[in-house]
C-alpha positions as CSV (number, residue, x, y, z in Angstrom):
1,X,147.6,97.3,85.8
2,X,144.1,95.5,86.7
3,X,143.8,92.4,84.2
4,X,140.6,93.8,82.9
5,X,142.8,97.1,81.8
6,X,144.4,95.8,78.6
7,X,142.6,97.0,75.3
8,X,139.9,95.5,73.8
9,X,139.6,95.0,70.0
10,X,136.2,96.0,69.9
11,X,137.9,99.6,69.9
12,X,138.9,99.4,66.8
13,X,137.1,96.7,64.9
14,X,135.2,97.8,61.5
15,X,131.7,98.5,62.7
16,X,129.6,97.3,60.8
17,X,131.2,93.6,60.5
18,X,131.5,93.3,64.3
19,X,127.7,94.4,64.6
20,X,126.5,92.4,62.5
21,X,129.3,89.0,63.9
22,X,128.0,89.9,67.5
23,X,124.7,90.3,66.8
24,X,123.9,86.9,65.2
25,X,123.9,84.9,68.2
26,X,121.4,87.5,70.5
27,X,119.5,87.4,67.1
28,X,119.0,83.4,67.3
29,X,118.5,83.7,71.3
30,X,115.4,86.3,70.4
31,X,113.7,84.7,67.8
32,X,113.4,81.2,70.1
33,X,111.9,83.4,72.7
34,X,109.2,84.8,70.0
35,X,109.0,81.5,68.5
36,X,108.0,80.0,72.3
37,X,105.5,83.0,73.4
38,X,103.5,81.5,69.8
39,X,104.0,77.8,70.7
40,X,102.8,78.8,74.5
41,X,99.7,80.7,73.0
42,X,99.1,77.5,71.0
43,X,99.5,75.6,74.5
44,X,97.3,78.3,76.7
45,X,94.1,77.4,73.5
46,X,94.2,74.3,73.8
47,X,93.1,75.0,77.6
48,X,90.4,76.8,76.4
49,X,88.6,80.5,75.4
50,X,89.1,81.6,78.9
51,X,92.4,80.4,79.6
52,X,93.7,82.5,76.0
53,X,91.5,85.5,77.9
54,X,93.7,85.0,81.1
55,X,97.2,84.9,79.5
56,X,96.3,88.2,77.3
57,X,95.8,90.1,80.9
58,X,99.4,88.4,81.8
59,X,100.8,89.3,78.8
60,X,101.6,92.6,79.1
61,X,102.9,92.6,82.7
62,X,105.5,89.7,81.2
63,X,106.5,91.9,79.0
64,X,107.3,94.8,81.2
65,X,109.4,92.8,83.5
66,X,111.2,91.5,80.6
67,X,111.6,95.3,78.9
68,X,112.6,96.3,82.2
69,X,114.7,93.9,83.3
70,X,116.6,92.9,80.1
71,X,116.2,96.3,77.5
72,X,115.7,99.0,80.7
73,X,117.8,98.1,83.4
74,X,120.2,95.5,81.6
75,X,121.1,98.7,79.1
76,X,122.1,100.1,82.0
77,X,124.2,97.6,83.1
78,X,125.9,96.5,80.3
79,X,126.5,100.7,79.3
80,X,128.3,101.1,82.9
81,X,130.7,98.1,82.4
82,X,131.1,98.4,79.1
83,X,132.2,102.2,79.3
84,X,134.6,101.4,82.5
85,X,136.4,98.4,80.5
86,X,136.6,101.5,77.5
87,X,138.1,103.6,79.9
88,X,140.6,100.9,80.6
89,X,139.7,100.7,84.2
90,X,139.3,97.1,85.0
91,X,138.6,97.5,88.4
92,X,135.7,99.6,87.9
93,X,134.4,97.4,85.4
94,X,134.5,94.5,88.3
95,X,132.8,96.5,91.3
96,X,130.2,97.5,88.9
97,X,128.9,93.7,89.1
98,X,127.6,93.7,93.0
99,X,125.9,96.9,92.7
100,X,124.2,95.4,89.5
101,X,123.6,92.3,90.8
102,X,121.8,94.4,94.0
103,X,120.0,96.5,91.6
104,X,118.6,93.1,89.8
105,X,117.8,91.2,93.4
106,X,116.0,94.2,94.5
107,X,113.8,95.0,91.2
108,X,113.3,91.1,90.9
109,X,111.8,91.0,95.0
110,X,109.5,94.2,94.1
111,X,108.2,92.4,91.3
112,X,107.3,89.0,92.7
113,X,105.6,90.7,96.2
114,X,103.6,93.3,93.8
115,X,101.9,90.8,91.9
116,X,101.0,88.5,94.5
117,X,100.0,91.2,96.5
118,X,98.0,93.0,94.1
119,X,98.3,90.8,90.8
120,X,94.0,90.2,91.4
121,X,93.7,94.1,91.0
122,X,95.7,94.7,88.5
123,X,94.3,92.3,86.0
124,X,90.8,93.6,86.8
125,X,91.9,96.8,85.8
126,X,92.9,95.3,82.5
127,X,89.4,93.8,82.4
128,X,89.6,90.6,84.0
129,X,86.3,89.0,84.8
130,X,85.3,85.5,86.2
131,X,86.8,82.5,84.8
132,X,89.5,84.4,82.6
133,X,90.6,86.2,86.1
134,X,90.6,83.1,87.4
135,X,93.0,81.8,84.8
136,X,95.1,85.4,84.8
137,X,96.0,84.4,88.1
138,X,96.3,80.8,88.2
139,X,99.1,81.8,85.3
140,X,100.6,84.6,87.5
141,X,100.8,83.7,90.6
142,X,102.9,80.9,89.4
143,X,104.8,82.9,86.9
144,X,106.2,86.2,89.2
145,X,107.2,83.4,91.8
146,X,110.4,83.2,89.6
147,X,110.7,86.9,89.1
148,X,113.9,87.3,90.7
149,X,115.1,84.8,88.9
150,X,114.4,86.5,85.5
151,X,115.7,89.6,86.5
152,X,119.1,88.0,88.1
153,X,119.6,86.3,84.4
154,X,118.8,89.7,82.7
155,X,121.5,91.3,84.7
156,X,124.3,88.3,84.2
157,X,123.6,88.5,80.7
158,X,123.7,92.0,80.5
159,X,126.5,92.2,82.1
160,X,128.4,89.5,80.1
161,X,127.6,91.3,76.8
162,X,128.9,94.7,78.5
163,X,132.7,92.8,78.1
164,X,131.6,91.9,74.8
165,X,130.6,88.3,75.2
166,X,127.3,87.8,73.3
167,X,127.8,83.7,72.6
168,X,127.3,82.7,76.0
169,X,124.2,85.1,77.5
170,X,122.6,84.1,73.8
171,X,123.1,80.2,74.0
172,X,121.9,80.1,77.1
173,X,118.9,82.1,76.5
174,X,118.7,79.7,73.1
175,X,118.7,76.6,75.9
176,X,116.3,78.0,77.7
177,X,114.0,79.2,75.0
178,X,113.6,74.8,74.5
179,X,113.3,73.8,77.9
180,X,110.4,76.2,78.2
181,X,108.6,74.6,75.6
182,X,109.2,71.2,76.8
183,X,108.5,71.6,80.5
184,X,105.3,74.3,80.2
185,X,103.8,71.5,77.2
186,X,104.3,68.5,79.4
187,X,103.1,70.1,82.6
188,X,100.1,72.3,81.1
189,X,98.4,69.9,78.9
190,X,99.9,66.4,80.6
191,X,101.8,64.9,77.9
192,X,103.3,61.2,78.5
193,X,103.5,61.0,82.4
194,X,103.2,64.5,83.7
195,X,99.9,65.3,85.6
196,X,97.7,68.0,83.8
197,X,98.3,71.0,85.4
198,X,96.7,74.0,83.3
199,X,98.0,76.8,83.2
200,X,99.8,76.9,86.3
201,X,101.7,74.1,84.3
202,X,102.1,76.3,81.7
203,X,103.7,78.6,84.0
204,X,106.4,76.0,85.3
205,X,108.0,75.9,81.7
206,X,109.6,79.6,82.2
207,X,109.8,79.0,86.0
208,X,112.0,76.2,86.1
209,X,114.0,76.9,82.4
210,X,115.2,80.6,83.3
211,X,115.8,79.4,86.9
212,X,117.8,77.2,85.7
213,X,119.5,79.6,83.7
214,X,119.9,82.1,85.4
215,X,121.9,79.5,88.2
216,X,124.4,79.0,85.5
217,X,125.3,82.7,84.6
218,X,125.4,83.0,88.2
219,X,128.5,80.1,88.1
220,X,129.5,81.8,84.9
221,X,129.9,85.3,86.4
222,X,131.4,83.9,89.4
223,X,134.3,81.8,87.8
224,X,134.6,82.5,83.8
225,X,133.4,85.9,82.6
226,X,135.9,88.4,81.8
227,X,134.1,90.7,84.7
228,X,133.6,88.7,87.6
229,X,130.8,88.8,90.5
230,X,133.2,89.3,93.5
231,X,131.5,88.1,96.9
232,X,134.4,89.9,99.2
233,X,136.4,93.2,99.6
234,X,133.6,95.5,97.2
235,X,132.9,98.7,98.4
236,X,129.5,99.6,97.8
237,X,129.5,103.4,96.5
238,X,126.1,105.0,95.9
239,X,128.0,106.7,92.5
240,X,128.2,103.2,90.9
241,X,124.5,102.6,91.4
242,X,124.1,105.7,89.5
243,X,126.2,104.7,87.1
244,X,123.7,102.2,86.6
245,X,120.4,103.6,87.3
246,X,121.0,107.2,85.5
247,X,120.2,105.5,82.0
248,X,118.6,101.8,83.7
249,X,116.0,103.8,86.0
250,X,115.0,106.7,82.9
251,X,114.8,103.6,80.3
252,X,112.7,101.9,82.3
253,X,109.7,105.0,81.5
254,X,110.6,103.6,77.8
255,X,109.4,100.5,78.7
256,X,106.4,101.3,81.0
257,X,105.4,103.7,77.8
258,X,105.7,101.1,75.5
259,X,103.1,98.9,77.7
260,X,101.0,101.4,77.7
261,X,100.9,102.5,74.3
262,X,100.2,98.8,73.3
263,X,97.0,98.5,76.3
264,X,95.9,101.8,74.9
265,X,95.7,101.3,71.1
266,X,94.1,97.4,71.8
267,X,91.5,99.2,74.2
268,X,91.0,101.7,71.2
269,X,90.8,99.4,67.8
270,X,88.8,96.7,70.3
271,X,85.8,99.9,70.2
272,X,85.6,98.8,66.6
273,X,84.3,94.7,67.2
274,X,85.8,91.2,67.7
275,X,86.6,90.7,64.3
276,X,88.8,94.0,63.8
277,X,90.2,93.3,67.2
278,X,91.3,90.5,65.6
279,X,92.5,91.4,62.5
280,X,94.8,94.0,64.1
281,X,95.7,91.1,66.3
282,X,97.2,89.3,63.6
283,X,99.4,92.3,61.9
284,X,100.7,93.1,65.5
285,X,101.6,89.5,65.9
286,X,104.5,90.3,63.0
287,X,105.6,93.0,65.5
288,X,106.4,90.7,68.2
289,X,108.7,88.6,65.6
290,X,110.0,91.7,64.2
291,X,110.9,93.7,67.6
292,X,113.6,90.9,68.8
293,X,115.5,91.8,65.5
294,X,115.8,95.3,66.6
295,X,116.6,93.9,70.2
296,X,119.4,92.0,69.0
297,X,120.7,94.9,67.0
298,X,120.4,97.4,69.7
299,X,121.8,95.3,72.7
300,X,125.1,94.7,70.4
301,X,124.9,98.5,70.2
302,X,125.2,99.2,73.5
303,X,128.6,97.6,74.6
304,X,130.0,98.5,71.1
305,X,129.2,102.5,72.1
306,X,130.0,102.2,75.6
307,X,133.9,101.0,75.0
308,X,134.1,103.4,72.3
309,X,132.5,106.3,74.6
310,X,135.0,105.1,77.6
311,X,137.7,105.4,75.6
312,X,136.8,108.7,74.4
313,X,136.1,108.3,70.8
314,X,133.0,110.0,70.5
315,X,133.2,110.3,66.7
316,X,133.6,106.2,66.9
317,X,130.3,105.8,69.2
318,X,128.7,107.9,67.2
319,X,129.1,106.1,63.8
320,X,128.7,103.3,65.7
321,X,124.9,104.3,66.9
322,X,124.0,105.8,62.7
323,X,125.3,102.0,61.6
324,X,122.9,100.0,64.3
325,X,120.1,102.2,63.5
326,X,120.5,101.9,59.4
327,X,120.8,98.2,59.6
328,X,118.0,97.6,62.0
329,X,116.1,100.3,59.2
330,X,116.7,98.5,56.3
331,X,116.3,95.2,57.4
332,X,113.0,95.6,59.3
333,X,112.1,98.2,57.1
334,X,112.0,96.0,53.8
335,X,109.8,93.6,55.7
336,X,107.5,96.0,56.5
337,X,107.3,97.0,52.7
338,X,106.8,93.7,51.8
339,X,103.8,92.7,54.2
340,X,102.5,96.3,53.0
341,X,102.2,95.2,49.7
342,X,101.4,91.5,49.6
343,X,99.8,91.7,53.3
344,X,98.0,88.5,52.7
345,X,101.4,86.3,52.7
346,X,101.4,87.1,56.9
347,X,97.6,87.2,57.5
348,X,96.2,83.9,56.2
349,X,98.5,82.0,58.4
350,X,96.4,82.7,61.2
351,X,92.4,83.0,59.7
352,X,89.8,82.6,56.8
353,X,87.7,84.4,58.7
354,X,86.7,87.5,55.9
355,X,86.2,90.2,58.0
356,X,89.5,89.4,60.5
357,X,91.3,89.5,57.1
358,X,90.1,92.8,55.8
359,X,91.3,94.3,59.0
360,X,94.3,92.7,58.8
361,X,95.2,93.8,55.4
362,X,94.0,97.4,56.1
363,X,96.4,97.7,59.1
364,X,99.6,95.9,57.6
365,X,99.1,98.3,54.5
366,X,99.2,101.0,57.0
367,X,101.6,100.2,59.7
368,X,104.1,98.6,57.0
369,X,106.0,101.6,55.5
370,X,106.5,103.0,60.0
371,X,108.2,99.8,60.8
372,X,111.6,101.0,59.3
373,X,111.0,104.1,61.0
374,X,110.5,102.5,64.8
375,X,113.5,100.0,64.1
376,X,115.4,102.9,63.3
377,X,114.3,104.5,67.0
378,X,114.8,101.1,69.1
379,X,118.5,100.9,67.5
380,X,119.2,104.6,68.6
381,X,117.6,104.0,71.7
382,X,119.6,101.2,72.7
383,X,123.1,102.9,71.4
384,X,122.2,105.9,73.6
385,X,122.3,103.4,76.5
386,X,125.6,102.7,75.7
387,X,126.9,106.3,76.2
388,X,124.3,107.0,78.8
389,X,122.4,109.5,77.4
390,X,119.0,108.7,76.9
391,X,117.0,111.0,78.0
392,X,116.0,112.0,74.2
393,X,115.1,108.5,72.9
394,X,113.2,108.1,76.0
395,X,111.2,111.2,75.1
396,X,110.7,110.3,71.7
397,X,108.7,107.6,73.4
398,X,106.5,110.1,74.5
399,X,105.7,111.6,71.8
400,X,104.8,108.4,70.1
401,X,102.6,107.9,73.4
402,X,100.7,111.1,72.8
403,X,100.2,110.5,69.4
404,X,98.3,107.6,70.2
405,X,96.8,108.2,73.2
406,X,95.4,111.7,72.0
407,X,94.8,110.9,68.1
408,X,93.0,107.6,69.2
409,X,90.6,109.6,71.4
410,X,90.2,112.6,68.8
411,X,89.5,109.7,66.0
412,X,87.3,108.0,68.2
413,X,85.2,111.0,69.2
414,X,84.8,111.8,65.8
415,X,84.0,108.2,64.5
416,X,86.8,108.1,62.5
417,X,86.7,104.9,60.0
418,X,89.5,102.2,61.4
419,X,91.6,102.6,58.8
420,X,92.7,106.2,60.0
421,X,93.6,104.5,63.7
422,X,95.6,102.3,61.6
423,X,97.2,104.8,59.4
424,X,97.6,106.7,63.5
425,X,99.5,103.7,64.1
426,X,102.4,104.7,61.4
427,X,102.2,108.2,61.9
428,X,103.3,107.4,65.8
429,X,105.8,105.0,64.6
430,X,107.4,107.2,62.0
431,X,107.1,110.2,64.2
432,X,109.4,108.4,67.0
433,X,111.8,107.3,64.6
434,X,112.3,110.8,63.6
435,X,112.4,112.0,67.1
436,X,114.8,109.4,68.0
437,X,117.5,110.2,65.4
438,X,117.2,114.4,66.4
439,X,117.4,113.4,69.8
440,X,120.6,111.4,68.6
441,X,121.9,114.4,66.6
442,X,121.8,116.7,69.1
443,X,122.5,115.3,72.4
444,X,126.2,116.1,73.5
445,X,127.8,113.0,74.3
446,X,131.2,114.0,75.1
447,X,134.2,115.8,73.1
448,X,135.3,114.5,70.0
């Protein structure tokens, strides 16, 4: 029998205390990250108006690499080895490594050549002008050159958690998350003895932190995770890559819908002035500290379903995915109804500014009572990772893309008041919540 063969207590460990005991740590390695993508805004101002102009065309291209290569493609890497160490087959488990680690070096090298290729393009597309394309760039150019890196660290980790070890992917992350801060501050705004280096600076701080990181899974993986990264003897075999890529390649539409959703409703509520701009700013600020909650819940959920859908206990995975997806309800859900009532408690943190604040208050009064909803679809989108069937989550995407996309324009064409393109908002979030869970209840995923 292959070492990796003997049975895993995750099999049959009451759910809902090993969700909640493994998702602690990927909870406190998330919330560092959305803590240091604030702190780095705070960094990016003090460069100046156009420098904050230049990071908000980055933004969103950061944060479909990271979708991609830790939510997408990682869910598919952690589902495959997780579902092959369920099945008891240890060996399986251990090829699966190379073929992800290809998978991860190959997406990484497309990212870093397409935006230094066309990264000038692209952010005038997204409205880049001047000096704040100037700053876009100076940011990016530095940024991708670690792209790789990123995506290498996304797939060790992923991998790691797919043989249920959360601790170490999650304190490194937590590591990370510090060095970022300290190395992008010094180098961006020349603290003590560092030259000022703006916001290619800036950029350094996740450069040289995850590369870092991402050398030491790389050790990890090689000598002390429970699935190691074999450099000799592994067959390649195109049915492990699409293993992989059957639920890594389809989530990743997830994540290029999510992008564009966000660019779309910004581009939509911006119609409406600066200060509303901001104001919805502000409530969708909470998002970005509420989603990594949901993140930490859902990548959990994904090795927990995979073992269980490995070893054939469907009725187990199953229970498995209803439990993520109430937690991740309840708990994000209860902020939202709290921000929906006292909305102020969130949006004076950031402005006195009157009319910002109305806006504010209109949207989180709005969008509130949907965040339950959409932390109820991330959690079942992540647990249909895990038994590779997500196809329907995917598409529940979709719908919440149309929503937007079409009621924005119908609103808009009509000259809707805002507070019905913020009331949209819920409507889409609710609606793919709801999609979600059908898509959950009816999808097959094996025999009971």
């Amino acid at each position: 029998m292959h070492p990796l063969s003997a049975a895993n207590p995750l099999l049959t460990a009451p759910i809902l205390p090993a969700l909640l005991r493994l998702s602690l740590p990927n909870l406190g390695a998330m919330l560092a990250f959305a803590a240091v993508a604030i702190v780095e805004t705070v960094y990016v101002g003090a460069l100046g108006i156009e420098a904050l102009a230049g990071i908000a065309l980055v933004l969103p291209m950061i944060m479909l690499q990271q979708m991609m290569s830790a939510g997408a493609m990682g869910g598919g890497v952690s589902s495959a080895v997780s579902r092959a160490l369920g099945a008891g087959d240890g060996q399986r488990a251990q090829a699966l490594v190379m073929h992800a680690v290809i998978i991860g070096t190959v997406a990484g090298l497309a990212f870093l050549v397409t935006f230094q290729a066309l990264g000038p393009w692209i952010y005038r597309v997204l409205g880049g002008r001047e000096e704040a394309l100037a700053q876009a760039l100076a940011y990016s150019n530095v940024f991708f050159l670690a792209a790789p890196a990123i995506w290498l660290l996304n797939t060790f980790s992923s991998i790691i958690r797919g043989a249920g070890n959360m601790r170490v992917p999650s304190a490194t992350l937590f590591i990370a998350a510090g060095a970022q801060l300290v190395i992008g501050g010094c180098l961006g705004l020349g603290l003590g003895p560092f030259p000022r280096l703006g916001m290619a600076g800036v950029a350094l701080g996740p450069v040289i932190a995850l590369t870092a990181s991402a050398l030491f899974l790389l050790w990890y993986v090689l000598a002390r995770s429970r699935v190691r990264l074999v450099l000799r003897g592994v067959v390649l075999r195109w049915e492990m890559f699409h293993d992989i890529l059957k639920v890594g390649a389809l989530a990743c539409l997830s994540s290029l819908q999510t992008v564009l959703t966000v660019l779309i409703l910004t581009g939509l509520v911006a119609r409406f002035g600066t200060e509303v701009l901001a104001g919805y700013g502000i409530g969708a600020r909470l998002e970005f500290l509420l989603v990594p909650a949901c993140f930490a819940i859902g990548v959990t959920c994904v090795p927990l379903v995979g073992m269980a859908i490995g070893a054939g206990d469907v009725a187990r995975a199953r229970r498995i995915a209803w439990t993520a997806g109430g937690v991740a309800a309840v708990v994000i859900g209860s902020v939202g109804l709290v921000v929906a009532g006292m909305p102020d408690l969130w949006s004076t943190l950031f402005t006195n500014d009157p009319e910002a604040l109305d806006a504010a208050r209109t949207y989180l009064r709005w969008a509130g009572p949907g965040y339950g909803f959409f932390a109820l679809g991330l959690a079942l989108y992540f647990a249909a990772q895990g038994a590779g069937k997500v196809l329907g989550p995917v598409l529940a995407g979709t719908v919440r893309l149309a929503l937007v996309a079409g009621g924005g324009w119908l609103l808009l064409a009509q000259q809707a008041p805002v507070w019905m393109m913020f009331a949209l908002v819920s409507v889409s979030m609710v609606a793919y919540g709801l999609a979600s869970a059908l898509a959950i209840r009816w999808t097959r995923w094996g025999r009971n």
